[in-house]
C-alpha positions as CSV (number, residue, x, y, z in Angstrom):
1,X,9.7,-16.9,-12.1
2,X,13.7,-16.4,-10.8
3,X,14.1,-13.9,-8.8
4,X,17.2,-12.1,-7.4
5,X,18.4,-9.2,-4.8
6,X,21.1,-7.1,-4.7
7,X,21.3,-4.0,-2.1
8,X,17.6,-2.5,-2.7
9,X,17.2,-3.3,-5.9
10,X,14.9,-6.6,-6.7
11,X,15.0,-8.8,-9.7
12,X,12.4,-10.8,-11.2
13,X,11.6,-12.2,-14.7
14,X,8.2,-12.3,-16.0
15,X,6.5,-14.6,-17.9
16,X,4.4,-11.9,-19.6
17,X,5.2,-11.0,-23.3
18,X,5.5,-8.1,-23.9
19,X,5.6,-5.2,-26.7
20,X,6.7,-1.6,-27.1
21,X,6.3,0.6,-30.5
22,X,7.2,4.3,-31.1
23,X,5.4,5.8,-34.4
24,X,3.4,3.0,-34.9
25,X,6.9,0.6,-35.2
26,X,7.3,-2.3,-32.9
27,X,10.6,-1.3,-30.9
28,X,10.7,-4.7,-28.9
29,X,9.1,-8.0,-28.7
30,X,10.0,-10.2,-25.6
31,X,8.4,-13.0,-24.3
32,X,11.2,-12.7,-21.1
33,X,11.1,-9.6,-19.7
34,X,12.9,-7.9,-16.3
35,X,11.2,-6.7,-13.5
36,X,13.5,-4.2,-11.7
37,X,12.8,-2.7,-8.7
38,X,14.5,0.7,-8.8
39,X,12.5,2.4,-6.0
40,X,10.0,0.2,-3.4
41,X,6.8,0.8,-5.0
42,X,6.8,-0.2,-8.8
43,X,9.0,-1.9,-11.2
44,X,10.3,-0.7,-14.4
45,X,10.7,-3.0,-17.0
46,X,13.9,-4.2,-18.8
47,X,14.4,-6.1,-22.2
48,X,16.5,-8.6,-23.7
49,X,18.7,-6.5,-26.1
50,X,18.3,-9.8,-28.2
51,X,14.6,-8.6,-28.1
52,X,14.9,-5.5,-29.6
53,X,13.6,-4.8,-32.7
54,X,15.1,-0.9,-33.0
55,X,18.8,0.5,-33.4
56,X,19.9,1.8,-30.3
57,X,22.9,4.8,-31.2
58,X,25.0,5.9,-28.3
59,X,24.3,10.0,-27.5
60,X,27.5,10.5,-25.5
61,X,25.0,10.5,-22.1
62,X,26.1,8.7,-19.5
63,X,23.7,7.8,-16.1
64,X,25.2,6.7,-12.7
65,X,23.0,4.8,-9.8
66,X,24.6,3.6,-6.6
67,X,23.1,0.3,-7.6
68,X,23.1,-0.4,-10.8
69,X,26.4,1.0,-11.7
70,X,26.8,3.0,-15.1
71,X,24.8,3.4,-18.0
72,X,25.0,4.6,-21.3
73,X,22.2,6.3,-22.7
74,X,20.9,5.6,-26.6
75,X,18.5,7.1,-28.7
76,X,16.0,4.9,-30.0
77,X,15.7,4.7,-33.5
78,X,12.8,2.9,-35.9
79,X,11.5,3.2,-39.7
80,X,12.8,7.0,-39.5
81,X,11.4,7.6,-35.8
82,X,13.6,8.6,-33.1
83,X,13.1,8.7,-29.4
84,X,16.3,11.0,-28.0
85,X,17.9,9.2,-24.7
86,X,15.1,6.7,-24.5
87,X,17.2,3.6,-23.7
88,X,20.0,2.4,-21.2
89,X,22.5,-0.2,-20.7
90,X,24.1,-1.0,-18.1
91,X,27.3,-3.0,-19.4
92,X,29.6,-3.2,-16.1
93,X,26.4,-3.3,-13.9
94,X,27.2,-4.7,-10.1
95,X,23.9,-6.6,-10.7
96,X,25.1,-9.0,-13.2
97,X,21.4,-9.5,-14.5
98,X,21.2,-6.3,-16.1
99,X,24.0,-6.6,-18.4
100,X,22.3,-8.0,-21.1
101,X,19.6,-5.9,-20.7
102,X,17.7,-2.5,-22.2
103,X,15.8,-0.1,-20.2
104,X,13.5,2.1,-22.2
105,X,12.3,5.2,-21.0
106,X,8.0,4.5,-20.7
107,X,6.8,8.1,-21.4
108,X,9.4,8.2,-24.6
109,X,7.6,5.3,-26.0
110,X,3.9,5.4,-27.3
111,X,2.3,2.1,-26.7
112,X,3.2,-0.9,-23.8
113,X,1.3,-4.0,-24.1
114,X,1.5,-6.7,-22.0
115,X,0.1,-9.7,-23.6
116,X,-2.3,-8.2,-26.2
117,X,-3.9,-5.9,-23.4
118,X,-2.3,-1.9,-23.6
119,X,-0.5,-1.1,-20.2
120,X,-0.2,2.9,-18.6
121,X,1.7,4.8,-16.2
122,X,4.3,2.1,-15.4
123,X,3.9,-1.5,-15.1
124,X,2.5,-3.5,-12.3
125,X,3.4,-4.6,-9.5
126,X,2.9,-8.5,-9.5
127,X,2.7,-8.2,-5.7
128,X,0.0,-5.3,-5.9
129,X,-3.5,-6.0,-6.0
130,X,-6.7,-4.0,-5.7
131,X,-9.9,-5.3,-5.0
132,X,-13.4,-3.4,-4.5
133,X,-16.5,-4.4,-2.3
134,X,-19.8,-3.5,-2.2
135,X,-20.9,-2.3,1.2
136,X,-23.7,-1.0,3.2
137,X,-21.8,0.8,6.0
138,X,-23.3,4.2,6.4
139,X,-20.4,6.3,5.9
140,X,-20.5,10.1,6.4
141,X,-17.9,12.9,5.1
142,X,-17.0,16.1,7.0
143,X,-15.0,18.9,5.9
144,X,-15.0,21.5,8.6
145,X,-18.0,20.0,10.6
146,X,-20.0,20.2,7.7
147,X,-21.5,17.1,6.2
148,X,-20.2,16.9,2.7
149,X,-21.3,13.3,1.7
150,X,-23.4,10.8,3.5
151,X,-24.3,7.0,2.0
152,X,-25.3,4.1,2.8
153,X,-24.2,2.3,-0.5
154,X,-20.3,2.6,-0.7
155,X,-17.4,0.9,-2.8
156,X,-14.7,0.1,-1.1
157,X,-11.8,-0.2,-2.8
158,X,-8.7,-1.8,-1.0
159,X,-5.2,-1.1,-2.4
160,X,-1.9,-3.3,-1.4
161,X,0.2,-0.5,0.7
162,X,-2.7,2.3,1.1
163,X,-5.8,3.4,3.0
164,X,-8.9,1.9,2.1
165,X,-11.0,4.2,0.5
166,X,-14.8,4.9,0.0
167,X,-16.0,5.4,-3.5
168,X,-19.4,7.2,-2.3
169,X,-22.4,7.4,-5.5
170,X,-22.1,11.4,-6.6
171,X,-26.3,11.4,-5.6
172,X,-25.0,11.1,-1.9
173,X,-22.3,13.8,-2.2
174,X,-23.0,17.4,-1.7
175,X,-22.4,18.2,-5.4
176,X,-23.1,21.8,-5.0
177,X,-19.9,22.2,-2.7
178,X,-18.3,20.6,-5.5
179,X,-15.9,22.5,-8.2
180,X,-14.0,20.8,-11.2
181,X,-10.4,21.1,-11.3
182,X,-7.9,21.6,-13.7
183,X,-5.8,18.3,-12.0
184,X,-6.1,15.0,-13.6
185,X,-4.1,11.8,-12.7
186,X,-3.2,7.8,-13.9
187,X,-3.2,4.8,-12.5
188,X,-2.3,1.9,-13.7
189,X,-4.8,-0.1,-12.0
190,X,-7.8,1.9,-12.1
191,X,-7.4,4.6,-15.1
192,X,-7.7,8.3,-15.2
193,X,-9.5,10.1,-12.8
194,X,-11.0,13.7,-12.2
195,X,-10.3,15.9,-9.5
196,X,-12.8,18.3,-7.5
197,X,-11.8,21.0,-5.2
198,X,-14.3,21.4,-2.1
199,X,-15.3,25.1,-1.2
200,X,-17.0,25.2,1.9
201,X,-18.0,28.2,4.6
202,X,-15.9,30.2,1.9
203,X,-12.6,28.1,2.1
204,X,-11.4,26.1,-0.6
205,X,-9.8,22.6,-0.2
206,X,-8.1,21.8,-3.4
207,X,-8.6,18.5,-4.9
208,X,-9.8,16.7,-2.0
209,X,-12.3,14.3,-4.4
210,X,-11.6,12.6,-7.4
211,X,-13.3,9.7,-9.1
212,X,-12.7,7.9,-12.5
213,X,-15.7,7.9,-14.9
214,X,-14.4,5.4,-17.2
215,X,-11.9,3.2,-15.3
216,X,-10.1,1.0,-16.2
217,X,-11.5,-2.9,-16.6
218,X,-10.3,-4.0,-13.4
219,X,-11.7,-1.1,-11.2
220,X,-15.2,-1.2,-13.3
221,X,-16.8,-1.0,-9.9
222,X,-16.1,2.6,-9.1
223,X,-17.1,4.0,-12.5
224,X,-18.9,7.1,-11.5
225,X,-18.0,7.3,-8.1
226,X,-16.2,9.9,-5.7
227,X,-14.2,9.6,-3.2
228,X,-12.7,11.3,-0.2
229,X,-9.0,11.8,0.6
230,X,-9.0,9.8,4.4
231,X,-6.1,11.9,5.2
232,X,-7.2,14.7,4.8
233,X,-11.4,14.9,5.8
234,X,-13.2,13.3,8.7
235,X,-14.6,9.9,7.9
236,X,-17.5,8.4,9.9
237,X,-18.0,4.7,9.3
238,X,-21.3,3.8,11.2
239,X,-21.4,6.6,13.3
240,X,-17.1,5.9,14.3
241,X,-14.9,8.4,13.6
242,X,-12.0,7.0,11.3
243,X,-8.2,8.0,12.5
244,X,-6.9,9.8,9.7
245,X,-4.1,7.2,8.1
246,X,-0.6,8.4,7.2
247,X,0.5,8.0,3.5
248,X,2.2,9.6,1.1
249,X,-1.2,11.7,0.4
250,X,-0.9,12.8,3.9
């Protein structure tokens, strides 16, 4: 991999392949793609415009960023498909890199694959990982003083950059306190989970649990599991009260 820095934006080529398509149409096809830190916690990806495999048509847009410089913004256009303002280019970029480069917008397009594997959400952070343990600490939920989970059997799952967290088996949760929710998120790493909302004493906590029933491969280990918001519940881990970390889910 060569990697470059400018301000606080990072560089980075990949030696992935991969492919986008819109409407069932291969957009782009790059065995050489970008790996552009625009914020600290994710890349985006950009492509080769050699790689591209769509028309892009300037839309009059424009985009500015303090370190990237200007960009012009194209629809995407392939076999009679359109994606409106779904690619940019920065031409004059500060960051030399970029120039010969396409951004396309992820939710515009319909399918990401890196390799042959289908990617979601955004792509991965090469410097990321996630790994989940078995364990037979006896950990023990509160909400309120009132025991609202208590195992002996938990997942842990440890996340580059975040708490770890107990994924607790739903036969050691107080299901009953337990409501469905209307929220649903995606992770990249793990897949699409469900939210709960906890009522308890009659006060509700709003999606305070979630778990993923059909993870993705990688996180197979926590398929059917729940888990706890640290920040937000009292977490005993054999019999210790947990301080309550400080994250963005604070």
């Amino acid at each position: 991999m060569t990697e470059a820095k400018r301000g606080r934006v990072s560089v980075e080529t990949s030696q992935k392949r991969v492919r986008v398509y819109l409407g069932g149409h291969l957009v782009a096809d790059s065995a050489r793609p970008v790996l552009v830190w625009e914020n600290p916690h994710y890349p985006a990806y950009y492509l080769p415009v050699a790689d591209l495999r769509a028309k892009l048509e300037p839309n009059g847009h424009t985009q500015h960023s303090a370190s990237r410089g200007d960009a012009t913004v194209y629809d995407v256009m392939v076999d009679g498909t359109t994606a409106g303002g779904a690619a940019l280019r920065y031409h004059d970029s500060p960051l030399t890199e970029l120039r010969d480069l396409v951004r396309l917008e992820w939710n515009a397009m319909d399918e990401w694959f890196e390799e042959d594997e289908p990617i979601y959400v955004h792509p991965r952070n090469p410097y990321s990982r996630v790994d989940i343990l078995a364990g037979s600490r006896h950990v023990r939920v509160e909400i309120d003083g009132v025991t609202v989970a208590d195992s002996r059997a938990p997942r842990i799952l440890f996340e580059t950059g975040l708490p770890a967290r107990y994924y607790l088996p739903m036969t050691d949760v107080r299901m009953d306190l337990l409501y469905p929710s209307a929220t649903h998120t995606s992770c990249p790493y793990k897949g699409t989970a469900d939210y709960w909302t906890v009522r308890v004493e009659g006060k509700e906590y709003p999606d305070y649990v979630w778990g993923y029933r059909t993870p993705l491969p990688e996180s197979q280990k926590v398929a059917g599991l729940v888990c706890f918001y640290n920040e937000k519940v009292d977490i005993y881990v054999d019999g210790e009260l947990q301080e309550r970390p400080r994250s963005p889910f604070s």
